[in-house]
C-alpha positions in Angstrom: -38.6 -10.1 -25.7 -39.1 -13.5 -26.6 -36.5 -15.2 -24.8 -38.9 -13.6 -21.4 -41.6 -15.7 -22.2 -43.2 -18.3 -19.8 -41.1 -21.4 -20.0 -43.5 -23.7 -17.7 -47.0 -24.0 -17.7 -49.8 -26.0 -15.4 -51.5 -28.6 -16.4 -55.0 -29.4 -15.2 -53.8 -31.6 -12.4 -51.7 -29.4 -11.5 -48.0 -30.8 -12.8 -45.7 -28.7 -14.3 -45.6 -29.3 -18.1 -42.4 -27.9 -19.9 -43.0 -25.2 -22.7 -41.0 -24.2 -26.4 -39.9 -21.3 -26.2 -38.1 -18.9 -28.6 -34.7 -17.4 -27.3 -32.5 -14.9 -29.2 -29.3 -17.2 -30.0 -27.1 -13.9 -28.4 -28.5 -15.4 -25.0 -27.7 -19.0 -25.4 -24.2 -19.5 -24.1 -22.0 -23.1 -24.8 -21.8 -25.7 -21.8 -19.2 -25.4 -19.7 -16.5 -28.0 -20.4 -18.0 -29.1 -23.4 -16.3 -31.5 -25.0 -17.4 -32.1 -28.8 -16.0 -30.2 -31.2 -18.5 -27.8 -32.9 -16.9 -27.6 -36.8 -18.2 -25.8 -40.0 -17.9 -29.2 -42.3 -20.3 -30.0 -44.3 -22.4 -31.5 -42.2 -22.6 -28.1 -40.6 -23.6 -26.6 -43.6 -26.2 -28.8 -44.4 -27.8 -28.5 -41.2 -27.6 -24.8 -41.9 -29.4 -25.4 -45.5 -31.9 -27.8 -43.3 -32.7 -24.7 -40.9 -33.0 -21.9 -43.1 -35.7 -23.7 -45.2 -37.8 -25.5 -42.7 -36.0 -23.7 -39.2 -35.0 -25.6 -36.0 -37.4 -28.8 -36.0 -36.4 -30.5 -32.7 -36.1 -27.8 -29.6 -32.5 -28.1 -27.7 -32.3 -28.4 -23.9 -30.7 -25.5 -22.3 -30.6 -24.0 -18.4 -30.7 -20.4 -16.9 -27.7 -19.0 -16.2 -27.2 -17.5 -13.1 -24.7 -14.4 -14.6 -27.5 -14.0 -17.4 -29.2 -15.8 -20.4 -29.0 -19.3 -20.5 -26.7 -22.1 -21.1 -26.6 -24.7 -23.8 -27.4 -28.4 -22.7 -28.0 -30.2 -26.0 -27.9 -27.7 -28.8 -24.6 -27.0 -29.7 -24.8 -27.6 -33.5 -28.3 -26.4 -33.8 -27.0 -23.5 -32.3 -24.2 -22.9 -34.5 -26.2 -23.7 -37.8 -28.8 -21.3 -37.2 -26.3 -18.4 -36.6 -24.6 -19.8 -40.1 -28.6 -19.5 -41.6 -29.2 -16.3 -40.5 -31.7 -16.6 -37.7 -31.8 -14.4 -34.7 -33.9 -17.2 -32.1 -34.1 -20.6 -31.9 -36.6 -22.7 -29.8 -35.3 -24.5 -26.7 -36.9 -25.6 -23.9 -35.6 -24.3 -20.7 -34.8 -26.9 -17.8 -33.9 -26.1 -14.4 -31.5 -28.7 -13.8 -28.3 -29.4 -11.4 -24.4 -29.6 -13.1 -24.5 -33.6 -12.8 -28.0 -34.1 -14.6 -26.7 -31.6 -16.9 -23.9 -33.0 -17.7 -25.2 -36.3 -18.4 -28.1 -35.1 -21.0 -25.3 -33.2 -22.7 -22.8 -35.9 -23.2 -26.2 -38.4 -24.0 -27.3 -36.0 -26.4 -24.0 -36.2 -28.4 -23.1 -40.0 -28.1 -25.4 -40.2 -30.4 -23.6 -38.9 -33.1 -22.5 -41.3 -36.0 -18.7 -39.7 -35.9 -16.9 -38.9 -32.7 -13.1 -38.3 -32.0 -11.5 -40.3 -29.7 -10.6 -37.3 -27.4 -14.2 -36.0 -27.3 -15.1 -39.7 -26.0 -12.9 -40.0 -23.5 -13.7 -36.4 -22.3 -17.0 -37.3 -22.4 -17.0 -40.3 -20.7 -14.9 -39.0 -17.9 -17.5 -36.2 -17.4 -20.2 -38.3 -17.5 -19.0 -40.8 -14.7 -17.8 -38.3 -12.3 -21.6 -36.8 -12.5 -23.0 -40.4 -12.1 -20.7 -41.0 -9.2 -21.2 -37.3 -7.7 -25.1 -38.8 -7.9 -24.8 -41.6 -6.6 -21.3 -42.2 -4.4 -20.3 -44.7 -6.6 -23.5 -45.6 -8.0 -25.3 -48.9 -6.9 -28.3 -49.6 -9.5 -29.5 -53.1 -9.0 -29.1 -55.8 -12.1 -31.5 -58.0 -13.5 -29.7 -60.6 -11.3 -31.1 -60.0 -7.8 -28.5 -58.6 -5.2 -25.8 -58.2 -7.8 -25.0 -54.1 -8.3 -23.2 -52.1 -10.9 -20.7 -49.6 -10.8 -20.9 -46.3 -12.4 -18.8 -47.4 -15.3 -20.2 -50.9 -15.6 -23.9 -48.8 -16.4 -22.1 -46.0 -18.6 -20.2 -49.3 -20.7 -24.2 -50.8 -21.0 -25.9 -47.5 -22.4 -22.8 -47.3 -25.0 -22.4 -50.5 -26.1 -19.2 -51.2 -24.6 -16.9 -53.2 -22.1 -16.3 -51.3 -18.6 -12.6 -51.8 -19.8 -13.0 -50.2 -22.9 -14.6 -47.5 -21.0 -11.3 -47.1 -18.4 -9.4 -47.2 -21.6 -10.5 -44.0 -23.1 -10.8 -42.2 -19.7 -7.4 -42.8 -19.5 -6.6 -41.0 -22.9 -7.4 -37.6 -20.7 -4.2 -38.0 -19.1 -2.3 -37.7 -22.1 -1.1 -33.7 -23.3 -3.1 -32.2 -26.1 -0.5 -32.3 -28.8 -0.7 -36.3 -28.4 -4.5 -36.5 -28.5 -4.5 -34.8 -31.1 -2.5 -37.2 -32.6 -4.6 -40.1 -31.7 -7.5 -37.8 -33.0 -5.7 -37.5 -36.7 -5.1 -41.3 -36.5 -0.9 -40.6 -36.1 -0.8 -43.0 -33.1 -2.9 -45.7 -32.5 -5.5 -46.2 -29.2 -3.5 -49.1 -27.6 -0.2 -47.2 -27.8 -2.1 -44.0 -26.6 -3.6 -46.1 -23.8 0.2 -47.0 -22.4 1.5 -43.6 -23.1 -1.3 -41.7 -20.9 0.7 -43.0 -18.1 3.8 -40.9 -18.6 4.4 -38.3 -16.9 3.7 -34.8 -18.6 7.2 -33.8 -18.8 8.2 -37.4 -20.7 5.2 -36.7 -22.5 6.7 -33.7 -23.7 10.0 -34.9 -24.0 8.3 -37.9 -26.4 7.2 -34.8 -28.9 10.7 -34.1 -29.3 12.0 -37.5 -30.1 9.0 -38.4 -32.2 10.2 -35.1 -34.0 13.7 -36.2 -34.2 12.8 -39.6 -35.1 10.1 -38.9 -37.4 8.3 -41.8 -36.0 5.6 -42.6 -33.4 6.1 -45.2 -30.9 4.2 -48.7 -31.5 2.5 -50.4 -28.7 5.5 -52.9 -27.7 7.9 -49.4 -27.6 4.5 -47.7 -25.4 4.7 -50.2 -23.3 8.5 -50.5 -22.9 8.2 -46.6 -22.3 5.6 -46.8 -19.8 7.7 -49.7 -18.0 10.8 -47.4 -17.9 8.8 -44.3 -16.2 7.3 -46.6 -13.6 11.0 -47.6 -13.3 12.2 -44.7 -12.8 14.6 -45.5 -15.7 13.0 -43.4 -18.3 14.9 -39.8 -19.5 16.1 -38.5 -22.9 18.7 -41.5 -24.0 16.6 -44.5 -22.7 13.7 -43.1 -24.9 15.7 -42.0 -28.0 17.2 -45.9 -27.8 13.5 -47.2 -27.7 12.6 -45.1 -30.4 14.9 -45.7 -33.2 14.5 -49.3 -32.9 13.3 -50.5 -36.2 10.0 -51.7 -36.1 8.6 -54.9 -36.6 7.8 -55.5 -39.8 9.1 -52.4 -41.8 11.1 -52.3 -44.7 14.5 -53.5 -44.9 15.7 -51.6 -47.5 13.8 -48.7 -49.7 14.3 -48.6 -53.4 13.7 -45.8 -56.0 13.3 -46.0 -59.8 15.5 -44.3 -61.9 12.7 -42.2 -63.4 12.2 -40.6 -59.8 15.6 -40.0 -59.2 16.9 -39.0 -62.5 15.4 -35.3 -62.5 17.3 -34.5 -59.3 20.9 -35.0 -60.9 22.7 -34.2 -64.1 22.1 -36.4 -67.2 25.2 -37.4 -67.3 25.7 -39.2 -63.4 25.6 -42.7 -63.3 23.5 -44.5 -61.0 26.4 -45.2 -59.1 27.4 -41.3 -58.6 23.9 -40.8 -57.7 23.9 -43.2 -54.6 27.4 -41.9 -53.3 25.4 -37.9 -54.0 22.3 -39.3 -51.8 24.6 -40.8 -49.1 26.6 -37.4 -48.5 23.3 -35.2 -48.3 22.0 -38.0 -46.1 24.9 -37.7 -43.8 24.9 -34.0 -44.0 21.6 -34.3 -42.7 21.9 -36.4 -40.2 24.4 -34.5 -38.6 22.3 -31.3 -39.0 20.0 -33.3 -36.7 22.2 -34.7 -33.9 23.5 -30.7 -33.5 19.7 -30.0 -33.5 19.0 -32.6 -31.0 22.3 -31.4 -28.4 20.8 -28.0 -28.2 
């Protein structure tokens, strides 16, 4: 079997030198946690295109597995395009490696990425600095000032390219429920109003789903903040948070209008536009109070 082969070598002095090896993809098993979305787009596809005409040109990293085979460190996608080509092994080279080390060349491997959702970099980030704190108990690695020392997220905002506060900011996003990062994911709320809602608790959180529902509206990041207030209050329940959220925002529309050409091939030819308004306002009331009996249950 190929995935049996000799994964280390020695060199002439004696050093261990790390070998390619070719493992049947049945034995390569996803990291546990992992979290980046693996997604048949066309990226996907064209990576699977890439592989079944050339085949796998950079190795991935990946780890025995104690119950058997071995588990994925930085290879998910190469994994996943060369079941979508057709290929029955793919060359890895196999690393004996604790959780924390593994952990961070997994979420290094993927930062790399052009296009990452907000929810797979806060998970990742999260991961990532309880492995460098686990390393280090609360990591001291000396600056190019002498004496001065960093903290874990200070070094993970460095290697990103970001502020330590823009760092807290998405670990926070972890606290929110998934229905809400996924919303923040499909760009429905923003990441400053996600930032203040993370610290609801889960049942407001959940209770927020049902009056964005009702509303059909998501909270901007003056009502967020009001909201987050309000929990830390103690204040916050099902009225308090219906007020804040049917508060006109800033900045919308006064009034809505509608051309006669859009309305005209709901009615009769012969309404006016005068019979048509008073039509519109009864279905509109009708529906509102469909919604209040809706929201009482």
């Amino acid at each position: 079997m190929k995935g049996s082969q000799t994964e280390t070598s020695t060199s002439a002095n004696g050093s261990s030198v790390e070998q390619i090896v070719e493992i049947p993809l049945a034995q390569l098993h996803p990291f546990e946690g992992h979290p980046f979305k693996v997604q048949d787009d066309d990226a996907m596809q064209e990576m699977a295109d890439s592989i079944r005409q050339y085949g796998v040109l950079v190795p991935g990293i990946v780890r025995p597995d104690p119950d058997g085979g071995y588990e994925m460190i930085a290879c998910h996608r190469r994994h996943r395009a060369s079941q979508l080509a057709g290929k029955e092994t793919m060359p890895v080279i196999v690393r004996n490696m604790d959780d924390d080390a593994a952990i961070i060349i997994m979420v290094d491997s993927n930062l790399q990425r052009e296009n990452i959702l907000p929810s797979e970099r806060a998970f990742a980030y999260k991961m990532k600095l309880d492995a460098m704190k686990h390393q280090g108990k609360r990591l001291e690695v000396a600056s190019s000032q002498v004496g001065t020392r960093l903290r874990a997220d200070e070094i993970l905002a460095q290697q990103v390219g970001s502020s330590r506060n823009q760092v807290q900011r998405y670990v926070r996003l972890t606290e929110l429920i998934k229905p809400l990062l996924d919303m923040v994911d499909e760009k429905k709320i923003a990441l400053n109003p996600a930032y203040e809602l993370s610290f609801l608790k889960k049942s407001e959180q959940e209770m927020l789903l049902t009056t964005m529902d009702y509303e059909q509206a998501t909270p901007s990041l003056s009502q967020a903040q009001r909201m987050k207030k309000m929990s830390q209050e103690g204040t916050l329940n099902e009225d308090t948070m219906l007020e804040v959220m049917s508060e006109v925002k800033k900045g919308e529309l006064d009034k809505v209008t509608f051309s006669s050409d859009t309305l005209r091939k709901y009615f009769p030819r012969s309404y006016t536009p005068q019979r048509m308004q008073e039509t519109i306002i009864k279905l509109l009331e009708q529906w509102q109070r469909k919604r209040q009996q809706q929201h009482q249950r």
